[in-house]
N, C-alpha and C positions, 0 to 999 in steps of 0.2 A: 504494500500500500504506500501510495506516495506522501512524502511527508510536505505539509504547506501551510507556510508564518507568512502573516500578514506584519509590514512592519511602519509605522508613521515617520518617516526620514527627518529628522530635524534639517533645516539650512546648513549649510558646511560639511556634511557626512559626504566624504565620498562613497558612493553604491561598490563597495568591493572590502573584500575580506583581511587584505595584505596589503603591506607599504606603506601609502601615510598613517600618518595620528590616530585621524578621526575618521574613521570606515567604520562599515558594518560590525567588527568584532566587537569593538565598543560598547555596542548597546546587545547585542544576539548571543548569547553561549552555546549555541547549538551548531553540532561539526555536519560538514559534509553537504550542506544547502547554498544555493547560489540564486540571485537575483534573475528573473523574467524581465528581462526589459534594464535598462538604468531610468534614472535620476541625476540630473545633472548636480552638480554641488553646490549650487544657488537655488536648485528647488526642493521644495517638501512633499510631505504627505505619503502616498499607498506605494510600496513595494509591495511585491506580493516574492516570497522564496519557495524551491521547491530544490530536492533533493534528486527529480525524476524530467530527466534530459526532455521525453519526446512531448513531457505535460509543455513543458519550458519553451518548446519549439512550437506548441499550436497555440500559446497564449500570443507569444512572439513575435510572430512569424508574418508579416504583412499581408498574407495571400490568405490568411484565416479571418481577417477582417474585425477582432477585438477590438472594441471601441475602449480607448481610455478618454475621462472629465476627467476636466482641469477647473479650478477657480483661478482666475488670472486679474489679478492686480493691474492696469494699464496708467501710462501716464495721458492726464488730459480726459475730457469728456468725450467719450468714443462713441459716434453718431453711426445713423441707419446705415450710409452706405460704407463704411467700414465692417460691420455687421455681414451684411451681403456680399461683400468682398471675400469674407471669411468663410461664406456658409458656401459661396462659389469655388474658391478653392484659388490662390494667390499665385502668381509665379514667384516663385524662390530661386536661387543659386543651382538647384540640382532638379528645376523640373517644379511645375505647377503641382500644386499639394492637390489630397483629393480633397471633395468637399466637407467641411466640417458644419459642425453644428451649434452656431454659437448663438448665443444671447446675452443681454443686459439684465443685471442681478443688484441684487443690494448688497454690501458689504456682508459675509456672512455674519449671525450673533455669535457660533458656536466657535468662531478662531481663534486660535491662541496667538499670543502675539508673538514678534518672530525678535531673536538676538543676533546681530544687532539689527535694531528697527530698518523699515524700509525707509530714505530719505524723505524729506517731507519740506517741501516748497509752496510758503504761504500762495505763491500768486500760481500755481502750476495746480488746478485740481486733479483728482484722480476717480478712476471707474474701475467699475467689476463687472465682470464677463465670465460666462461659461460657456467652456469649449468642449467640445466633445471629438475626435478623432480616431482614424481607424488605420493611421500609417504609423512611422516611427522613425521618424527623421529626426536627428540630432538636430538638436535644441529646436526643431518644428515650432509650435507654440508663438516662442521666443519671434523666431524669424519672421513668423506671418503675422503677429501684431506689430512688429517694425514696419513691414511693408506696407501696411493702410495707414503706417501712419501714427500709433501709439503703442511706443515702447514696454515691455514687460518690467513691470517692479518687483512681483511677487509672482510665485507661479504653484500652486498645490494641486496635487493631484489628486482627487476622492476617490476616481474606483478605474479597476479591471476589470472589462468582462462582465463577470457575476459578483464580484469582491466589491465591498465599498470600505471604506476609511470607518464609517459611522463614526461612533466619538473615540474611538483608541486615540489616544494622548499623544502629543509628540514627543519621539525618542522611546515609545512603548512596542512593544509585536504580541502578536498573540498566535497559537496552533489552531489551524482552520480546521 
């Protein structure tokens, strides 16, 4: 039976097990499991680990169509046709993304604050967005909120698939 930890990334974890500081061993004491996917080192929220290679490769794997959400911090008030730009699918660096699913949200109530804070410029406002995606393109997200137009601040990611974050804490995991 496959073994599978949901885990809440804190900001600055690098998603791997060896070499710097602050990776996964960190916070995980359980041998022999590896990360579906990463997490850049700027972002938070849902890893999901598994100990069972071919689970890892159809969560993974772009041709299986796993949608991962995102809640995404943006700078500036990010308007309708940025929205559509997003749900159409942007040209990026390595080929137009596919279409995502995004929308305008309220800050969530249930987030924790992040160390250290994200910057905060009186005259620059900021919005929240939820994205949903079904590729896996490094730093994706990131890239296609730059290209309409409103930079990424903050970037969490709530679920996998069938996995969601719910309220696991950050810097918590738990055995699915």
């Amino acid at each position: 039976m496959a073994r599978l930890v949901a885990f809440n990334k804190p900001y600055g974890v690098i998603c791997q097990f060896s070499g710097e500081v602050n990776t996964l061993a960190k916070y995980i004491k359980i041998s022999g499991i590896y990360p579906i996917g990463r997490l850049d080192k700027d972002s938070e929220g849902l890893v999901i680990l598994t100990d069972d290679g071919k689970l890892q490769n159809k969560i993974s794997h772009p041709k299986y169509k796993k949608s991962k959400t995102y809640i995404v911090q943006v700078e500036g008030l990010i308007n309708n046709n940025a929205l559509i730009a997003l749900n159409n699918g942007v040209q990026l660096k390595d080929g137009i993304s596919k279409p995502a699913n995004a929308k305008l949200i309220e800050k969530p109530s249930w987030l924790w604050s992040r160390s250290p804070p994200i910057r905060s410029r009186k005259n620059i406002p900021t919005s929240w967005i939820e994205i949903s995606i079904t590729e896996g393109k490094n730093r994706q997200v990131r890239r296609m909120t730059a290209v309409v137009g409103f930079p990424t601040l903050r970037l969490i990611r709530t679920s996998i698939d069938k996995w969601n974050l719910n309220d696991l804490p950050s810097g918590s995991y738990m055995r699915l």
